[in-house]
N, C-alpha and C positions, 0 to 999 in steps of 0.2 A: 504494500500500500504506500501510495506516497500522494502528498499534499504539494499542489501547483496554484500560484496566481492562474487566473483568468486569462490576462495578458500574456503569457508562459504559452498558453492554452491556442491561443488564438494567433500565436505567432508558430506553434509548432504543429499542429492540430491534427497533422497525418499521425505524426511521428506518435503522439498519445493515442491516435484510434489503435496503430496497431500495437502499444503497449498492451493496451486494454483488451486486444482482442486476443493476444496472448494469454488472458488470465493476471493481470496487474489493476488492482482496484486504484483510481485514481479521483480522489479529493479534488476542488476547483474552487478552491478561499476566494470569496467577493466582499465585498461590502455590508456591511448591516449583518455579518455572516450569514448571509442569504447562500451559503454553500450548495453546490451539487456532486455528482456520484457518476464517474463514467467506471463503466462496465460494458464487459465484453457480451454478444448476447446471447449466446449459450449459459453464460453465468444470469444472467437476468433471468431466462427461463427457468432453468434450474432454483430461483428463487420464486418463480412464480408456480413455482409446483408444489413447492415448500408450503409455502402459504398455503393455496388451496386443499393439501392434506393436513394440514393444522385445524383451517377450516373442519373440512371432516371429520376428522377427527375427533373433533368439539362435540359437531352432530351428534355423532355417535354416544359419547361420553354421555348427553343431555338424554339422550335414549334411553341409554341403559338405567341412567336414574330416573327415566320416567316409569320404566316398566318396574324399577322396586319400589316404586311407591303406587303402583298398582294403577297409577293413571294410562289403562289403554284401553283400545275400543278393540272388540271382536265381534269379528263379520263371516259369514257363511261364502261358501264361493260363490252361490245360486245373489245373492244379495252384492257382491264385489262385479259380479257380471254386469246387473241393474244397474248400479251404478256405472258402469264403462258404457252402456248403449246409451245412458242423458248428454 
């Protein structure tokens, strides 16, 4: 990981894409530390998959403590049908 002015940035800006697309997390220090994040984009996905199984995850977790406290509904297949043809 490494921390670049903006101006760094903007004066080299191939040279950091392909840093970053190697796998090198780069920091981009501005003003008001209004900072940003360049990454490569296989690591971006890889992060965004992350997330979404955490997501999941969650779900599930909230699931299973719903079903021990006994909050679920049960439905017949004949009744899950009806409802699929509304």
């Amino acid at each position: 990981m490494m921390a670049v002015k903006s101006i760094d940035v903007r004066d080299n800006f191939r040279a950091f894409c392909d840093r970053a697309f190697h796998g090198e997390t780069i920091i981009v220090s501005r003003k008001k530390n209004e900072n940003v994040v360049i990454i490569g984009e296989q690591e971006y996905n890889d992060l965004l998959k992350s997330s979404r199984n955490a997501e999941y995850l969650a779900k599930l977790d909230r699931s299973f403590a719903q079903l021990e406290r006994g909050e679920i509904v049960v439905k017949s297949l004949s009744e899950l049908e009806a409802m699929a043809g509304e």
